[in-house]
C-alpha positions as CSV (number, residue, x, y, z in Angstrom):
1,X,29.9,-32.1,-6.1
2,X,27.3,-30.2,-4.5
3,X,27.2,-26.7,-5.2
4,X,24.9,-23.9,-3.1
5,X,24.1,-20.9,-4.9
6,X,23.0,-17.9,-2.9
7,X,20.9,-14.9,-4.2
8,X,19.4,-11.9,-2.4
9,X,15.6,-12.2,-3.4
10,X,13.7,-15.6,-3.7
11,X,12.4,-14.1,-6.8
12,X,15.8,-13.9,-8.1
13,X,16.6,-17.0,-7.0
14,X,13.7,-19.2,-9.0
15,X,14.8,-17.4,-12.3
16,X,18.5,-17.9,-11.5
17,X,18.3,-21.7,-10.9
18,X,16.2,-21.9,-13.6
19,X,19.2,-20.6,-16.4
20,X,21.5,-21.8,-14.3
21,X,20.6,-25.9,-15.1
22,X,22.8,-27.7,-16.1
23,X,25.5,-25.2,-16.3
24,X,27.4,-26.5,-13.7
25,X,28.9,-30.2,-13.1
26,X,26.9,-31.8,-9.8
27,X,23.9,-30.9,-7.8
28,X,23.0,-27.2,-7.6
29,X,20.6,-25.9,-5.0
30,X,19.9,-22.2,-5.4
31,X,18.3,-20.2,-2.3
32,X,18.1,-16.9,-1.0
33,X,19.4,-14.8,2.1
34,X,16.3,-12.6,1.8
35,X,18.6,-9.2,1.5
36,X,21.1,-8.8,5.1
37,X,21.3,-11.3,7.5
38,X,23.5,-9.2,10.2
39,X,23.0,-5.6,10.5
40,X,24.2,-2.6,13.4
41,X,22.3,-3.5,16.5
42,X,18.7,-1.3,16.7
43,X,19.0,-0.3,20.0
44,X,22.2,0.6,20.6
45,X,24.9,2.4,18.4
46,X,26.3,-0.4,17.6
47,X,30.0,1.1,16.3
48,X,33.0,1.6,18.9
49,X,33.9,4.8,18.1
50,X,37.0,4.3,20.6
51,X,38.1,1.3,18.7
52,X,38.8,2.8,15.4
53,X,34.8,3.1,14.2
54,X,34.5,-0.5,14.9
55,X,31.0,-1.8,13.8
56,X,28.7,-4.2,16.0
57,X,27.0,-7.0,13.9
58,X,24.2,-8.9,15.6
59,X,22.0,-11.7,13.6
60,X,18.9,-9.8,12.2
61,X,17.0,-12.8,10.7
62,X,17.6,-15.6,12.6
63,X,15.3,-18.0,10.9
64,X,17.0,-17.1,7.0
65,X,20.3,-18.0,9.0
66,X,18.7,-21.2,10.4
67,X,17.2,-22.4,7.0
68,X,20.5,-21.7,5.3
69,X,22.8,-23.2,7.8
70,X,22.5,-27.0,6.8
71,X,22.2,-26.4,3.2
72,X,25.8,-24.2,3.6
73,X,27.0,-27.6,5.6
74,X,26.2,-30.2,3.3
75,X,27.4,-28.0,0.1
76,X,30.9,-29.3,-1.1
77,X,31.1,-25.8,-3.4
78,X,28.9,-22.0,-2.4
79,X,28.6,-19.1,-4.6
80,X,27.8,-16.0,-3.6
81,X,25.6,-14.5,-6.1
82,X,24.0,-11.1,-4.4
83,X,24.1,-8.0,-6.8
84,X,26.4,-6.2,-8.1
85,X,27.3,-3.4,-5.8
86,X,29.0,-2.3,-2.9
87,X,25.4,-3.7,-0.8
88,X,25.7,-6.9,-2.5
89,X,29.3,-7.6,-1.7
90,X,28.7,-6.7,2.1
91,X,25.7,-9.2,2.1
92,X,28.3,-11.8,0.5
93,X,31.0,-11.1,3.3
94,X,28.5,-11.1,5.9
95,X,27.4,-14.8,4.6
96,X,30.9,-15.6,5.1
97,X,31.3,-14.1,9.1
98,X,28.1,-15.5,9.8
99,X,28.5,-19.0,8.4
100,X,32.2,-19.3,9.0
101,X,32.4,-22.8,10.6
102,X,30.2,-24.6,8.0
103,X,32.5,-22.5,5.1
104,X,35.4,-23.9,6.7
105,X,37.1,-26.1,3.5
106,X,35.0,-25.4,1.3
107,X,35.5,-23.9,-1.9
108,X,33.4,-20.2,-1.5
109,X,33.1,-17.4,-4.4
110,X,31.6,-14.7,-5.2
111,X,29.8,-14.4,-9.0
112,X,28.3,-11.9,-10.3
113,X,25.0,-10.9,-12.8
114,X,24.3,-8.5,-14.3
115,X,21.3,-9.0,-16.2
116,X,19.3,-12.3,-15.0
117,X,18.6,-14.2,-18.7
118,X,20.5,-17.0,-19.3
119,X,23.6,-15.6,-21.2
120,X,24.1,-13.3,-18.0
121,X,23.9,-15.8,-15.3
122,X,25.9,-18.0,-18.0
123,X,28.6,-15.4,-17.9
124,X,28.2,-14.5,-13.9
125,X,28.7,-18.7,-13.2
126,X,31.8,-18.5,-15.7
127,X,33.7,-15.8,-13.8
128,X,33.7,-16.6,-10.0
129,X,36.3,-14.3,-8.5
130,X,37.1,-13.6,-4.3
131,X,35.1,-10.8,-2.2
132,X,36.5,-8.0,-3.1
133,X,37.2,-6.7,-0.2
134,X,37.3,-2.5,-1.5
135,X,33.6,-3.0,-2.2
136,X,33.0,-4.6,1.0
137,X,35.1,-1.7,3.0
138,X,33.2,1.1,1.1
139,X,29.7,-0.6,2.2
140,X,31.0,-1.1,5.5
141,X,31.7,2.8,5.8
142,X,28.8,3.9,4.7
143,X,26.8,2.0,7.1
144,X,28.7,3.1,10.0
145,X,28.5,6.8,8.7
146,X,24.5,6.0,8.2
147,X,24.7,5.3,11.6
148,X,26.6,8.2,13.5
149,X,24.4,10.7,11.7
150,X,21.6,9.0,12.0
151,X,21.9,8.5,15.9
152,X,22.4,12.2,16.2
153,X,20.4,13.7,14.1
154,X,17.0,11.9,13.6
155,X,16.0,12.2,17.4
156,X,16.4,16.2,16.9
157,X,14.6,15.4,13.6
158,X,12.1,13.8,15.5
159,X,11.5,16.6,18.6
160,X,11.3,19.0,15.7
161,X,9.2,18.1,13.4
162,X,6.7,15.5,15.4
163,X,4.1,15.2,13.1
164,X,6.7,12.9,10.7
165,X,6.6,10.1,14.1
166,X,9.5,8.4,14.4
167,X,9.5,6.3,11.3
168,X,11.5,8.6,9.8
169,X,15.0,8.7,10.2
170,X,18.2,10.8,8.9
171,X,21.0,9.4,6.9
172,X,23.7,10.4,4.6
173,X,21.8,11.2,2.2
174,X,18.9,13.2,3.9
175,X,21.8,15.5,5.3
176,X,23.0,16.5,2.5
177,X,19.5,17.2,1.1
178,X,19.0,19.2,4.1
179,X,22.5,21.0,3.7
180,X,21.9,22.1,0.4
181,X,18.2,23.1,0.9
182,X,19.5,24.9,3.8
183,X,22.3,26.8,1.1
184,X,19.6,27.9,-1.1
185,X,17.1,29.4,1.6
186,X,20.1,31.2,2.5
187,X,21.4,32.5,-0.7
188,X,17.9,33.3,-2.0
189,X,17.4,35.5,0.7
190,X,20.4,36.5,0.4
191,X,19.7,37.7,-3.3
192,X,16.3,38.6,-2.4
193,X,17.5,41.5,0.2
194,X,20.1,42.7,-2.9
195,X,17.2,42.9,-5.0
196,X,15.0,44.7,-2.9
């Protein structure tokens, strides 16, 4: 049996393969997607608001994809090993829209480390489980809400402030940084007046 274990980082993936020998029965190749291989378009929107929020995916790294795709073809077994978060688990899912032909019949999980020594990725290789598909929706969300802020706000970011350039862009988070700075600047002069 040949097994196909994929990892985020190449990093990751040398110290991975290396705990992970002999642990499993067969051949195991371990490789790495190099983070997201499908992402929102960058010049469009990319979500269908219309169509229930609907995201867009389009190949971001097409020569990761092309590396991987014969190694996902010839692997009788692939594990998805990306981290353990909601990221990690979108990354997984997205291996399995992208590649979904060559997974066809094959046996695909998702396994999780948590520390990368060999007792964790021992333990990670000992507990393959499916996608699980509330992490995947949460990540999925997040990126689309990136997205619709982010297309709104960051070019009035941008005409604003034009000494930032437009490498800088607004998200979710920024937003709420901005909201809340925005609070205090008003409640301090708001207590400031009292005060006065």
């Amino acid at each position: 049996m040949k097994t196909l274990l994929l990892v985020e980082s190449p990093t990751k993936a040398r110290a991975v393969a290396q705990y992970a020998r002999g642990l499993l029965p067969g051949a195991l190749a371990v490789r790495s997607t190099s983070g997201h291989l499908r992402d929102l378009p960058r010049d469009s929107l990319g979500v269908d608001v219309q169509a229930g929020f609907q995201p867009h995916f389009v190949l971001r790294k097409p020569r990761s994809a092309a590396y991987l795709r014969p190694l996902i073809r010839q692997a009788d077994r692939v594990l998805l090993g990306m981290d353990p978060d909601r990221e990690g688990e979108a990354i997984a899912w997205h291996i399995t829209k992208l590649f979904a032909a060559e997974l066809q019949g094959k046996t695909v999980q998702r396994v999780v480390f948590h520390e990368i020594t060999r007792s964790g990725v021992q333990r990670g290789l000992q507990s393959p489980r499916a996608l699980d598909r509330r992490l995947v929706k949460a990540a999925l969300a997040r990126r689309v809400i990136d997205r619709l802020i982010g297309y709104q706000v960051s070019p009035r970011l941008w005409a604003a402030m034009k000494s930032l350039g437009k490498d800088f862009a607004a998200g979710r988070v920024q937003i709420a940084a901005l909201a809340l700075l925005s609070a205090e600047e008003d409640a301090w002069e708001v207590t400031t007046e009292w005060t006065s």
